[in-house]
RODO-2510 file (C-alpha; in nm, 4 decimals, decimal comma):
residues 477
     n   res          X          Y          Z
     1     x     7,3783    -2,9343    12,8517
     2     x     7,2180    -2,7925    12,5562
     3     x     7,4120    -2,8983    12,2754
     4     x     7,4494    -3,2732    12,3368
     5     x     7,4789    -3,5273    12,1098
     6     x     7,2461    -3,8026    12,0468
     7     x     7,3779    -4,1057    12,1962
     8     x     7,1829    -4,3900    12,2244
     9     x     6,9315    -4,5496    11,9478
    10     x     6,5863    -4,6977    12,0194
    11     x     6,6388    -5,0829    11,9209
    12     x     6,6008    -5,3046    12,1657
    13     x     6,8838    -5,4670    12,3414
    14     x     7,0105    -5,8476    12,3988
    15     x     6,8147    -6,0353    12,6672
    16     x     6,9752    -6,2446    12,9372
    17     x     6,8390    -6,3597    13,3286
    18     x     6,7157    -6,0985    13,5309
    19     x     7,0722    -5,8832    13,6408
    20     x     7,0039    -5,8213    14,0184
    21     x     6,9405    -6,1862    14,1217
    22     x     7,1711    -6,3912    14,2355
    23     x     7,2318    -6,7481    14,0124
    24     x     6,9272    -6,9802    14,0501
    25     x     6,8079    -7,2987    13,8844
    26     x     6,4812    -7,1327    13,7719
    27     x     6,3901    -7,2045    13,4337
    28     x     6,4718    -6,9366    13,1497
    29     x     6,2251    -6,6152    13,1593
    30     x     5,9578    -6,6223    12,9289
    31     x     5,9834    -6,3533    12,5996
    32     x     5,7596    -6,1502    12,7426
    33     x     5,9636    -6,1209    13,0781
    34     x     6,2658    -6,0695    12,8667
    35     x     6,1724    -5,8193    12,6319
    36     x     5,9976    -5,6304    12,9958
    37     x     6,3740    -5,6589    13,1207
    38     x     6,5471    -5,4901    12,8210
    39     x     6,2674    -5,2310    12,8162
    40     x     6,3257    -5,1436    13,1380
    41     x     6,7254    -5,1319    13,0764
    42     x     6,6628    -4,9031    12,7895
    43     x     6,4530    -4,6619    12,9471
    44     x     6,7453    -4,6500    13,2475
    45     x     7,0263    -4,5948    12,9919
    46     x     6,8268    -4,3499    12,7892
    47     x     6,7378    -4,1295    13,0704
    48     x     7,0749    -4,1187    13,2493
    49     x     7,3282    -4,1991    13,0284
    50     x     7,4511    -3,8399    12,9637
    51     x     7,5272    -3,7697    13,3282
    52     x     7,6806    -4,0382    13,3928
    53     x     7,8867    -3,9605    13,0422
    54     x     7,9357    -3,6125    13,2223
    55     x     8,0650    -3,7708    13,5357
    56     x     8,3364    -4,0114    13,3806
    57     x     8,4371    -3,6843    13,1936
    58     x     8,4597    -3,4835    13,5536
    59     x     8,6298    -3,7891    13,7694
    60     x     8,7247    -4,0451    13,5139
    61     x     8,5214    -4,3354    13,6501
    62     x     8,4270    -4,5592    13,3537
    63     x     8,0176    -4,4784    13,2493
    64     x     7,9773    -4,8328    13,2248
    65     x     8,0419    -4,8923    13,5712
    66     x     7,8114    -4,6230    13,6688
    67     x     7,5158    -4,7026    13,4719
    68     x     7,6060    -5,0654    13,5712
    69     x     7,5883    -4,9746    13,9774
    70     x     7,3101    -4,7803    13,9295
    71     x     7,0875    -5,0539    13,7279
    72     x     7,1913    -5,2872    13,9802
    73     x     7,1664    -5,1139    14,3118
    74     x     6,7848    -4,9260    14,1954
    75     x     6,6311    -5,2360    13,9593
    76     x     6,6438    -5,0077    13,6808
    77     x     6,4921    -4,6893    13,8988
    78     x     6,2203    -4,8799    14,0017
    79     x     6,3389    -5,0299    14,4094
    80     x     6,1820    -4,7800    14,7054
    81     x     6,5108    -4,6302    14,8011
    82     x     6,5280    -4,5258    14,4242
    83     x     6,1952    -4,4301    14,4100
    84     x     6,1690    -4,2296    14,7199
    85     x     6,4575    -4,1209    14,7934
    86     x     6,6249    -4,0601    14,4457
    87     x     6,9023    -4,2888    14,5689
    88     x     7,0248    -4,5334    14,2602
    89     x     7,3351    -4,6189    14,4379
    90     x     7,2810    -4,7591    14,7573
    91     x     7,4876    -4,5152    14,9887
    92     x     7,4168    -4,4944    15,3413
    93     x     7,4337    -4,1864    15,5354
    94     x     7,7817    -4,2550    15,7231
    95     x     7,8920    -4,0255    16,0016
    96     x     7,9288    -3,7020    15,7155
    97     x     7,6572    -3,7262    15,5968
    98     x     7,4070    -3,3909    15,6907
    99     x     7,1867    -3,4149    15,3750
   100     x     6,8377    -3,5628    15,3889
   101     x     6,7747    -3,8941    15,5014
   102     x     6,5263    -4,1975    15,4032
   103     x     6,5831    -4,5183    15,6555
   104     x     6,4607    -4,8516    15,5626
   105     x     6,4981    -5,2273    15,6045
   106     x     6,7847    -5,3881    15,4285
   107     x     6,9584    -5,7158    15,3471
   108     x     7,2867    -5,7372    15,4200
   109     x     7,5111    -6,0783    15,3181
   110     x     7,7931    -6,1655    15,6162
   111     x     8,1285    -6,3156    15,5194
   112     x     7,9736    -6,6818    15,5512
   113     x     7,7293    -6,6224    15,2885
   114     x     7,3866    -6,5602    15,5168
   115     x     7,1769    -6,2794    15,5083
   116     x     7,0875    -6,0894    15,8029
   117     x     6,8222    -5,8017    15,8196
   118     x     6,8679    -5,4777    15,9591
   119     x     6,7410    -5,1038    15,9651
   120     x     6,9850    -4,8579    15,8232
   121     x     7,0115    -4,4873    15,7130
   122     x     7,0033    -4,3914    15,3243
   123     x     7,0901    -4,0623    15,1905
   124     x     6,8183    -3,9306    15,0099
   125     x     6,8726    -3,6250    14,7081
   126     x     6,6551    -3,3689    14,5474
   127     x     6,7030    -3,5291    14,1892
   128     x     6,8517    -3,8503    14,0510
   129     x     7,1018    -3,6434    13,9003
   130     x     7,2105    -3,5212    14,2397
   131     x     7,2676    -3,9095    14,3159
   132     x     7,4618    -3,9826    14,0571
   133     x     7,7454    -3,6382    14,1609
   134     x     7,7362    -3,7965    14,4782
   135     x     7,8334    -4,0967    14,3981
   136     x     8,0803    -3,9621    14,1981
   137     x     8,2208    -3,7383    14,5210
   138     x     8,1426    -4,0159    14,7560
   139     x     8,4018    -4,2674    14,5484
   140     x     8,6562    -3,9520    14,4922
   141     x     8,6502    -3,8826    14,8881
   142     x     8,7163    -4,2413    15,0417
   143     x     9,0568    -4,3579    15,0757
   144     x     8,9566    -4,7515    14,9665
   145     x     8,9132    -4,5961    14,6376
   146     x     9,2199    -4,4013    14,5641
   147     x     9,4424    -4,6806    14,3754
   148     x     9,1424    -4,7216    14,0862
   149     x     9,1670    -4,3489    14,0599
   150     x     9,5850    -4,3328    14,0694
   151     x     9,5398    -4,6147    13,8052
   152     x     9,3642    -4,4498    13,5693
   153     x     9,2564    -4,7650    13,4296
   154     x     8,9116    -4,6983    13,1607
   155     x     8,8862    -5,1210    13,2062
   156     x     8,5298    -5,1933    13,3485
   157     x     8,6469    -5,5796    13,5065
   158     x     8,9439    -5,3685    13,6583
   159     x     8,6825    -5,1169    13,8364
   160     x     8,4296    -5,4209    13,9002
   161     x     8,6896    -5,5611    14,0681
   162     x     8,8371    -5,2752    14,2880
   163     x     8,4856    -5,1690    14,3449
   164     x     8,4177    -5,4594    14,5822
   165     x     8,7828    -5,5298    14,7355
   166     x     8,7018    -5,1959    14,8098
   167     x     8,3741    -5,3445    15,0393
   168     x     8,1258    -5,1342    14,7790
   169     x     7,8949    -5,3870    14,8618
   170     x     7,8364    -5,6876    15,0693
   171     x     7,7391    -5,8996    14,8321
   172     x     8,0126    -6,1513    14,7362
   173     x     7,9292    -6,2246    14,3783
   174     x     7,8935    -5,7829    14,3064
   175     x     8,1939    -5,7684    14,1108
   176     x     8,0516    -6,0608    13,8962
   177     x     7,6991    -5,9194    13,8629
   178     x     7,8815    -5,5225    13,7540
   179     x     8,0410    -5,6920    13,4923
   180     x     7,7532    -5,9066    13,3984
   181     x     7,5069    -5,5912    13,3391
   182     x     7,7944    -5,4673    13,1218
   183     x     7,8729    -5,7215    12,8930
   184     x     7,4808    -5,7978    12,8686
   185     x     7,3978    -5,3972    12,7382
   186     x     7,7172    -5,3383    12,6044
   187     x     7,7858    -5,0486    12,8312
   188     x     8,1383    -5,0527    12,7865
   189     x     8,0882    -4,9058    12,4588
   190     x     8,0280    -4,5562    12,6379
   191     x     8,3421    -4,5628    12,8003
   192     x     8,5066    -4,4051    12,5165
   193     x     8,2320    -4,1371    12,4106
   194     x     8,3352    -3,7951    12,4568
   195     x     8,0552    -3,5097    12,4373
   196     x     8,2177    -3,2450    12,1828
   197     x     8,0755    -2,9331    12,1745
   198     x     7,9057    -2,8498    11,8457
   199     x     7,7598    -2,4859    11,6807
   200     x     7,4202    -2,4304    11,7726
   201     x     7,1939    -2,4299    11,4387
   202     x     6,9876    -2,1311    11,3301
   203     x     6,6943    -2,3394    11,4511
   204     x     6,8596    -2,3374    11,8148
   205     x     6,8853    -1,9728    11,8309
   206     x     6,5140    -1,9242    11,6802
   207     x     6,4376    -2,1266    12,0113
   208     x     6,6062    -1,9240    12,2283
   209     x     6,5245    -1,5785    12,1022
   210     x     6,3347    -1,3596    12,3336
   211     x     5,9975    -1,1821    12,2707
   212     x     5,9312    -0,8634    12,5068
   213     x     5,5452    -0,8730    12,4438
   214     x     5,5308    -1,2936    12,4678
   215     x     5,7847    -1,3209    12,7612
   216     x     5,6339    -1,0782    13,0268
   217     x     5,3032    -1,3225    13,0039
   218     x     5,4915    -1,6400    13,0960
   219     x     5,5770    -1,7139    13,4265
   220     x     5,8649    -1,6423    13,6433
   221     x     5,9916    -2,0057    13,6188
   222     x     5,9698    -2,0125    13,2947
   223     x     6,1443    -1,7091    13,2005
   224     x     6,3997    -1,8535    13,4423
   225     x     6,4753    -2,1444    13,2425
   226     x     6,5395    -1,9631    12,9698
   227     x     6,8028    -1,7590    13,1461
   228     x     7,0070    -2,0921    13,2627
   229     x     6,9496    -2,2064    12,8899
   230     x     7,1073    -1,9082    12,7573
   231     x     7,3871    -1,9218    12,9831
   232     x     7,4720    -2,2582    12,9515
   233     x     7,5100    -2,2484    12,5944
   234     x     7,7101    -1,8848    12,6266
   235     x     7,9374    -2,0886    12,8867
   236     x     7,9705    -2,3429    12,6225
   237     x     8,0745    -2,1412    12,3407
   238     x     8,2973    -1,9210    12,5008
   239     x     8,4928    -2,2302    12,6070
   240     x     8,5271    -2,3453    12,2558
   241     x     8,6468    -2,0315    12,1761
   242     x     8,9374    -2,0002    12,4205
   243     x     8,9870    -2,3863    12,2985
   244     x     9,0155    -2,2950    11,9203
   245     x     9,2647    -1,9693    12,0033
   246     x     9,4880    -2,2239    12,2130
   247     x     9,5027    -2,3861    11,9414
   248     x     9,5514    -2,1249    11,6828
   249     x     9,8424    -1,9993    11,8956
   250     x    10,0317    -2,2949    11,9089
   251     x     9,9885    -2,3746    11,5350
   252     x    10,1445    -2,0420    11,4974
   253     x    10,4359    -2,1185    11,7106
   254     x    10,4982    -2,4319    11,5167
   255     x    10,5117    -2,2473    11,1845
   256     x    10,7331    -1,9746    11,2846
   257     x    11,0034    -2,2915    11,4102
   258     x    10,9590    -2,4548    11,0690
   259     x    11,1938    -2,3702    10,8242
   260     x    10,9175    -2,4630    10,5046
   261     x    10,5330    -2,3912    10,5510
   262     x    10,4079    -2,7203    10,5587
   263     x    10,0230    -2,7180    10,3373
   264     x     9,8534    -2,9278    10,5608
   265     x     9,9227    -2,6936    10,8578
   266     x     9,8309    -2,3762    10,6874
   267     x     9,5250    -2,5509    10,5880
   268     x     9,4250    -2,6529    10,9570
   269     x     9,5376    -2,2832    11,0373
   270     x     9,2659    -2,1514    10,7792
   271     x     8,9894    -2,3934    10,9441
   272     x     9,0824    -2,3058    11,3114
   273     x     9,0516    -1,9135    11,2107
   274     x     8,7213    -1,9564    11,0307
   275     x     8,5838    -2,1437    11,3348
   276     x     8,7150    -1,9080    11,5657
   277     x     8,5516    -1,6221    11,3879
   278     x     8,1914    -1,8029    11,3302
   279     x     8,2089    -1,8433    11,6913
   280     x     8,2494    -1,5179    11,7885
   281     x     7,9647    -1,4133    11,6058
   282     x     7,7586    -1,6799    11,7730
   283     x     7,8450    -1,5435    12,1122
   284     x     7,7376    -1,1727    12,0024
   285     x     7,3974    -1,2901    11,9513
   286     x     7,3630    -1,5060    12,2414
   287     x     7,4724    -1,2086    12,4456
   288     x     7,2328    -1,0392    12,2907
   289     x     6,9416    -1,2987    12,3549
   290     x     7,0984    -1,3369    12,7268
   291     x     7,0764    -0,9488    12,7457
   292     x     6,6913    -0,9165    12,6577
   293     x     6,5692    -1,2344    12,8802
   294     x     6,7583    -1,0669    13,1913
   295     x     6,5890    -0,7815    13,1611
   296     x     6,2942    -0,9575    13,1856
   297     x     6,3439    -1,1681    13,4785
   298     x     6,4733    -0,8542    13,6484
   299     x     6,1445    -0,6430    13,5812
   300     x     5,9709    -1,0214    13,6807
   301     x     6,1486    -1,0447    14,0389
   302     x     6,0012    -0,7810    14,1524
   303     x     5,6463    -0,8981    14,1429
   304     x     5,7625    -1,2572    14,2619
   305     x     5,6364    -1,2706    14,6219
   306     x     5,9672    -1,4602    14,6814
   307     x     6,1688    -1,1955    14,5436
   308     x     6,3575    -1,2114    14,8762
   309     x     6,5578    -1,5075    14,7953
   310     x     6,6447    -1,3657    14,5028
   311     x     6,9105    -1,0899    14,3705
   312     x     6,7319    -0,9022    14,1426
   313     x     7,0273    -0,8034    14,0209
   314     x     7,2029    -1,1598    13,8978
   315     x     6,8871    -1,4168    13,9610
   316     x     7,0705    -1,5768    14,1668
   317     x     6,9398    -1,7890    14,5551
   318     x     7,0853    -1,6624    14,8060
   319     x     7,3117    -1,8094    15,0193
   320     x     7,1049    -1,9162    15,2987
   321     x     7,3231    -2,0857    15,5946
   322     x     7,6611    -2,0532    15,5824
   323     x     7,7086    -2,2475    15,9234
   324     x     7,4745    -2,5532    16,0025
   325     x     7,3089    -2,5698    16,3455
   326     x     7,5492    -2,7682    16,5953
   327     x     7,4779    -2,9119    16,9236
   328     x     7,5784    -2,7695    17,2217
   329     x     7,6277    -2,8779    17,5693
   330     x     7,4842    -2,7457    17,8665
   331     x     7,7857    -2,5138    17,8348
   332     x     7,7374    -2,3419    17,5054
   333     x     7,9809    -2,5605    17,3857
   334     x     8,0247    -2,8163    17,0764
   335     x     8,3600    -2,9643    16,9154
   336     x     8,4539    -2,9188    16,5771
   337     x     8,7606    -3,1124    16,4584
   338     x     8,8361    -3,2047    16,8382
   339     x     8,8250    -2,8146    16,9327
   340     x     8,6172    -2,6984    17,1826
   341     x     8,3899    -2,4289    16,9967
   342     x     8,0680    -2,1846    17,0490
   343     x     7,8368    -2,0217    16,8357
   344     x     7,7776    -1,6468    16,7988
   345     x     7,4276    -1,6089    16,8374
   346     x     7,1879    -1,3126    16,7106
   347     x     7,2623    -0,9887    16,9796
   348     x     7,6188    -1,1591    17,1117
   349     x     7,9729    -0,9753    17,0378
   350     x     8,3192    -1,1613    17,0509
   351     x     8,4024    -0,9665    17,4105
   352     x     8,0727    -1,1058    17,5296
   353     x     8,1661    -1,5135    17,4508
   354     x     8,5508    -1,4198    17,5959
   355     x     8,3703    -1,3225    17,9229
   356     x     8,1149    -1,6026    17,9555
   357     x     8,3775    -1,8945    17,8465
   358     x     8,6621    -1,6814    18,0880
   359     x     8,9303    -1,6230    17,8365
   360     x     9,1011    -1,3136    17,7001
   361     x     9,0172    -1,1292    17,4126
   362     x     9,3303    -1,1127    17,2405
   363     x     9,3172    -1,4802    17,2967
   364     x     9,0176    -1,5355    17,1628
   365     x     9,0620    -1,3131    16,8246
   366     x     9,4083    -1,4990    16,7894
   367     x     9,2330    -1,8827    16,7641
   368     x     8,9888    -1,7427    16,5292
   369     x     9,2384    -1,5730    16,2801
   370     x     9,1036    -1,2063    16,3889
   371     x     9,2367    -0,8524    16,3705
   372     x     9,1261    -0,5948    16,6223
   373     x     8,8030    -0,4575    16,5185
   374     x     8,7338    -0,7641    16,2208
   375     x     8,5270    -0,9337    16,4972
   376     x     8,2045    -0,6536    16,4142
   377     x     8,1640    -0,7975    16,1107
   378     x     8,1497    -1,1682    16,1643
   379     x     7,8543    -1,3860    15,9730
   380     x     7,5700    -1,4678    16,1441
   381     x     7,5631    -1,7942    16,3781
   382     x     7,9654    -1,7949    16,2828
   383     x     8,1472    -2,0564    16,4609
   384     x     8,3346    -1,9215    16,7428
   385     x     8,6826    -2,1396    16,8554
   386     x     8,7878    -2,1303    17,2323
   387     x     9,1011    -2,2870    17,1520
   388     x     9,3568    -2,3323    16,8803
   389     x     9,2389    -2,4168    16,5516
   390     x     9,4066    -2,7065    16,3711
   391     x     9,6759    -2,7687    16,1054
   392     x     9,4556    -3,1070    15,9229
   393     x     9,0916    -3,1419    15,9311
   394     x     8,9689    -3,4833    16,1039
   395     x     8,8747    -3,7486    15,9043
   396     x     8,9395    -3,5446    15,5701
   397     x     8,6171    -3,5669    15,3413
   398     x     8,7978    -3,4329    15,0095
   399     x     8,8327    -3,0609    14,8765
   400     x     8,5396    -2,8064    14,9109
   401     x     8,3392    -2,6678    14,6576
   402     x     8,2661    -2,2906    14,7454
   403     x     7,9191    -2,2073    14,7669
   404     x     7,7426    -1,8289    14,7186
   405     x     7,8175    -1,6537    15,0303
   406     x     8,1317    -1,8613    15,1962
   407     x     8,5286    -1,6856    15,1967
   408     x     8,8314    -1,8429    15,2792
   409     x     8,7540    -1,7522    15,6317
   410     x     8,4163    -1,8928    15,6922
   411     x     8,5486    -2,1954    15,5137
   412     x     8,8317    -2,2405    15,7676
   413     x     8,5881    -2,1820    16,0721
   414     x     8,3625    -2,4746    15,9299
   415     x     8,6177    -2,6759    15,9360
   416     x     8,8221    -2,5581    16,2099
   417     x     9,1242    -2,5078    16,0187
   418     x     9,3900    -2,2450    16,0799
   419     x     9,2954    -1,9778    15,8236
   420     x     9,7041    -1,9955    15,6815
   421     x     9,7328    -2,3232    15,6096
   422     x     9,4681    -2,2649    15,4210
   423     x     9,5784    -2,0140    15,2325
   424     x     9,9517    -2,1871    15,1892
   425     x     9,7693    -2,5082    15,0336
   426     x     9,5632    -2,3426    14,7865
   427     x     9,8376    -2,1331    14,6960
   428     x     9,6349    -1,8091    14,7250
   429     x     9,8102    -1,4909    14,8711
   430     x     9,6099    -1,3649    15,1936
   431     x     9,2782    -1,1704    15,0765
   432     x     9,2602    -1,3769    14,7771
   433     x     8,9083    -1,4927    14,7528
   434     x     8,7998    -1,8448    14,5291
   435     x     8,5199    -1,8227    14,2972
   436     x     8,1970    -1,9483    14,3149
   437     x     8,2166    -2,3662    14,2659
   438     x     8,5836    -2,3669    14,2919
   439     x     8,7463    -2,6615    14,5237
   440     x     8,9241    -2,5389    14,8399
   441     x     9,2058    -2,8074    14,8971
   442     x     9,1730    -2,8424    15,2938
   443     x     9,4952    -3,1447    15,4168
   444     x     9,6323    -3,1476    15,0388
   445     x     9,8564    -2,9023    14,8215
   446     x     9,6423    -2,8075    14,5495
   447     x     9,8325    -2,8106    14,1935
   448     x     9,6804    -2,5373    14,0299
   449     x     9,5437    -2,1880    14,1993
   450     x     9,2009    -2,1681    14,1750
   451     x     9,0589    -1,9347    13,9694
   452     x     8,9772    -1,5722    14,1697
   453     x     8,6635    -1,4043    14,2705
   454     x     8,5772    -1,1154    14,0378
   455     x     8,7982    -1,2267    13,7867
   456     x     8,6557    -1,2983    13,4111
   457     x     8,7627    -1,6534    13,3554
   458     x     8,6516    -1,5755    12,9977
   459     x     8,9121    -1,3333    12,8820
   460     x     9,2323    -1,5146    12,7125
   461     x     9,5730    -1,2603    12,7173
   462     x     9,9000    -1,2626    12,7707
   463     x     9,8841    -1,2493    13,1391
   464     x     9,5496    -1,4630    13,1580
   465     x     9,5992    -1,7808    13,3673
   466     x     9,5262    -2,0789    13,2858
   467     x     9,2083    -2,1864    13,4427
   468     x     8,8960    -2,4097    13,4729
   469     x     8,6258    -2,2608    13,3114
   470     x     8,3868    -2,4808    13,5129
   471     x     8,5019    -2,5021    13,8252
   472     x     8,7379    -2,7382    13,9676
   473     x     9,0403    -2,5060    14,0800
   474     x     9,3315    -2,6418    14,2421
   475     x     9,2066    -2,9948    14,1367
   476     x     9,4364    -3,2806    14,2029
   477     x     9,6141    -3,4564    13,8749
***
């Protein structure tokens, strides 16, 4: 984010033993060991406190306990998983998992207390930001997990706790070291931060504003930056806005119920207008800025020599693979959730598959949720069914976030779910289509309809619905 507050000082913090160690009767660390340890803490905290501030915000899991886990499991960023693979939390691949991968040697504790050796698979991310949504997703997704978020307890001992009745970790004494690390930084103390969204300064827009003649002689990545900049803070703002006429609107409805204007009120009418008015004039000239600087990377993309994965129209990757590469049998045929299923490969047509796996067409348009004549326009390598899609999904991995690229109906052929129930629990009307980073609710009745494609979340009316400006549709309460 752009605008975020300042949040943590550079004094140094409290020393104590070394956190990831189990208890010992070595003598006390020396001051220069110490002061290494809390330099090494500080540097953590500093450089990943906001996103983990970010993702107690998007999930409600405590930022102590996710700093805590991630100093623990990555010494401070510094162990070879962290360092190699970008993992800070210690999450294997499991059977899900089709990311990249980083396998090492590991020591695992057994019930009695031992340790025991082994070689096991790590899932490995682009960034150590990526780690830290995944471990966010990976604790939202498991079922062990479910009764810390149905609590929605902020306590850290009450998540240090869960966290390894849960089997987190092996280690018998983990719920003990969480709360250690804690206490020891004073993590807890981010548990109630909130990152409020401020006014960008004159001196912020200065930095942002676009020169023609100064722009076209940086480089395309650069220009680029700028452009995700500039819409980040325009995303910001306009969701202030639609905050502050929310609540304009309902300060109006409380006046017009009171039978005396009540000062105060009128007062905190008066602010919320001014606000609202300063804010729209900040959004005209980020526009503006936004505007100029597309233009630019527009004119830009057209000399990049990997202007092909590009639309020089939005900026925007395209979406690559849609379906990931399965493997098939000597028959052409793999299973996806417990259906047999084919894939239809470059130069193949629906009729061709019907005849080679002996079934009828009709049939075969009727398991994949197909009208005559919809099969000519299928996405590449699309996943063919030979049988009845089902109701559930197998071993249900939590909603899914819509990519570039992906419908409702590519969604429910890579998961092999019957493109109505789909539909029914996402409470969209057939041909509705989710927006980009929306969640698709897949065994689950989503709460609230996810916001549409095309539609310009933006705009606040009488008829506007209510929806998440960032994503998130249909998410679970």
């Amino acid at each position: 984010m752009i605008f975020r507050p300042l949040l943590l000082g550079l004094g140094l913090l409290c020393a104590a033993p070394q956190l990831s160690a189990a208890e010992s009767s070595d003598p006390p660390f020396c001051l220069e060991q110490q002061e290494e340890e809390n330099l090494k803490a500080q540097a953590y905290i500093r450089s990943y406190l906001a996103i983990a501030i970010e993702e107690m915000n998007r999930s409600g899991i405590p930022a102590s306990i996710t700093l805590a886990q991630g100093m623990l499991e990555s010494n401070y960023g510094r162990s070879e998983l962290a360092r190699q693979a970008n993992n800070h939390f210690g999450i294997k691949c499991g059977k899900d998992w089709s990311g990249i991968t980083y396998y090492k040697n590991t020591q695992e504790q057994t019930a009695y207390g031992t340790q025991r050796t082994e070689m096991a698979c790590f899932r490995a991310y682009e960034s150590v930001e990526d780690s830290y949504k995944d471990h966010t997703n990976f604790l939202y997704s498991r079922k062990p997990y479910r009764t810390l978020f149905a609590a929605r307890n902020m306590d850290y001992r009450f998540w240090a706790k869960g966290l390894k009745e849960a089997n987190y970790a092996t280690d018998v004494n983990y719920a003990n070291k969480l709360i250690d690390v804690i206490e020891k930084f004073d993590l807890a103390k981010y548990d109630r931060v909130s990152t409020q969204y401020q006014l960008p300064s004159n001196t912020d827009l200065n930095a942002y504003r676009a020169d023609p003649n100064l722009d076209m002689g940086e480089d395309l990545s650069t220009v680029r930056n700028r452009v995700e900049r500039l819409e980040n803070s325009l995303q910001q703002a306009l969701a202030h806005q639609i905050e502050l006429q929310v609540q304009l609107k309902e300060m109006n409805r409380q006046i017009g119920q009171m039978a005396k204007r009540d000062d105060r009120l009128n007062g905190k009418i008066n602010y919320v207008g001014t606000a609202l008015e300063e804010q729209k004039e900040v959004i005209e000239e980020l526009q503006i800025e936004l505007n100029t600087v597309s233009s630019i990377q527009r004119q830009m993309l057209t000399l990049d020599p990997f202007r092909d994965y590009f639309d020089p129209e939005t900026g925007l990757k395209k979406q690559l693979v849609i379906f990931p590469t399965q493997h098939h049998n000597q028959k052409g045929i793999f299973y996806k959730n417990s259906r047999r299923a084919t894939t239809l490969r470059e130069g193949m047509t629906l009729d061709d598959i019907a005849q080679e796996h002996q079934l009828e067409l009709k049939s075969l348009r009727r398991y994949n949720d197909l009208s005559m004549g919809e099969e000519d326009n299928l996405p590449p390598n699309c996943y063919i069914y030979l049988e009845a899609k089902g109701n559930m999904v197998e071993d249900e991995k939590g909603p899914h976030k819509v990519n570039e690229g992906e419908s409702m109906y590519t969604i429910s052929q890579l998961y092999g779910i019957k493109l109505s129930k789909l539909y029914k629990r996402n409470r969209l009307e057939e041909g509705e289509e989710p927006a980009v980073n929306e969640f698709i609710f897949l065994n689950e009745t989503c709460d609230n309809k996810p916001a549409l494609r095309g539609a310009n979340p933006y705009q606040v009316g009488e008829n506007q619905p209510n929806v998440d400006l960032f994503g998130g549709g249909g998410a679970k309460k």
